[in-house]
C-alpha positions in Angstrom: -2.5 20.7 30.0 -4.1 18.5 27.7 -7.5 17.7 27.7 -8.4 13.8 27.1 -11.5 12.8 25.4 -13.2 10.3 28.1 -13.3 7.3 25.6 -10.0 7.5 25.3 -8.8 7.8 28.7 -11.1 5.1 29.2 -9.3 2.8 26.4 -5.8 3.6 27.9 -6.7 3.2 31.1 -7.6 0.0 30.6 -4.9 -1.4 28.6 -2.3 0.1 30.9 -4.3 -1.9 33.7 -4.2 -5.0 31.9 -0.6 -4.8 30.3 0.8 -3.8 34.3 -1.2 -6.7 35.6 -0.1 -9.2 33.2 3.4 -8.1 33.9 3.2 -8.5 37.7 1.2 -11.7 37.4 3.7 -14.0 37.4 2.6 -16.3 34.7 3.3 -17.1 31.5 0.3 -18.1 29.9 0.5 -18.8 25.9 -2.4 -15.9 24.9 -0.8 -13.5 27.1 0.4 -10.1 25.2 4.0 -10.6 24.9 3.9 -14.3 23.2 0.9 -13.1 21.1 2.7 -9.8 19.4 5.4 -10.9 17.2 9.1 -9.5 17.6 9.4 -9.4 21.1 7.3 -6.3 21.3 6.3 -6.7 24.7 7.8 -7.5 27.7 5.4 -9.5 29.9 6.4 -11.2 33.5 9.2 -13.2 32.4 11.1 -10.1 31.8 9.8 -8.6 34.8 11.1 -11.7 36.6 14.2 -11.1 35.7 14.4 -7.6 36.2 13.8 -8.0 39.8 16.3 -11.0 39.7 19.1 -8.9 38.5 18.0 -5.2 38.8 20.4 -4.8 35.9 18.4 -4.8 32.9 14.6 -5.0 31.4 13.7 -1.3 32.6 11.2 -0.9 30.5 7.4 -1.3 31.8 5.8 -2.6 28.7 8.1 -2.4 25.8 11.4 -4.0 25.3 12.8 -2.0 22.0 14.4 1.2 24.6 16.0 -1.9 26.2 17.3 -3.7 23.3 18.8 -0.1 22.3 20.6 1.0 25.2 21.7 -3.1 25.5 19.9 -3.6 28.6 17.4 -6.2 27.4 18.1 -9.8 29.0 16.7 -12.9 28.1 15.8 -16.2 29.9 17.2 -19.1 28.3 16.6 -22.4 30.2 20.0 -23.8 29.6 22.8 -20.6 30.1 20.6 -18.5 32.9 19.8 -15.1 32.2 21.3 -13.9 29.2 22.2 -9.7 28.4 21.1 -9.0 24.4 
């Protein structure tokens, strides 16, 4: 097993807290993670929205680029619905 040092654990712990409770929060504030990063990085509650809306896509916790890979990423767009990339 590996051994963390406790700063670290400390550091991951507390992004993973952050980045789970952003995703389950519900809103989509501007300075959130997944509008901040560029590319689509992160996911963020609109793609957890939709994941529990269609249970067919956005597996990912955090990340999106597993999704975009296996063609399971979808996308919100306000005119056509959800939308599978």
């Amino acid at each position: 097993m590996l051994k963390a040092h406790a700063f670290s654990r400390l550091v991951f712990n507390a992004v993973a807290i952050y980045l789970i409770v952003e995703a389950h929060a519900g809103i989509n504030f501007p300075w959130m993670m997944h509008n901040i990063v560029p590319f689509h990085v992160f996911a963020g509650p609109v793609a957890h929205d939709l994941h529990h809306q269609s249970g067919s896509g956005n597996f990912q916790k955090f990340f999106t680029y597993l999704d975009s890979f296996f063609g399971t990423r979808q996308v919100l767009n306000p005119t056509y619905g959800i939308i599978s990339n």
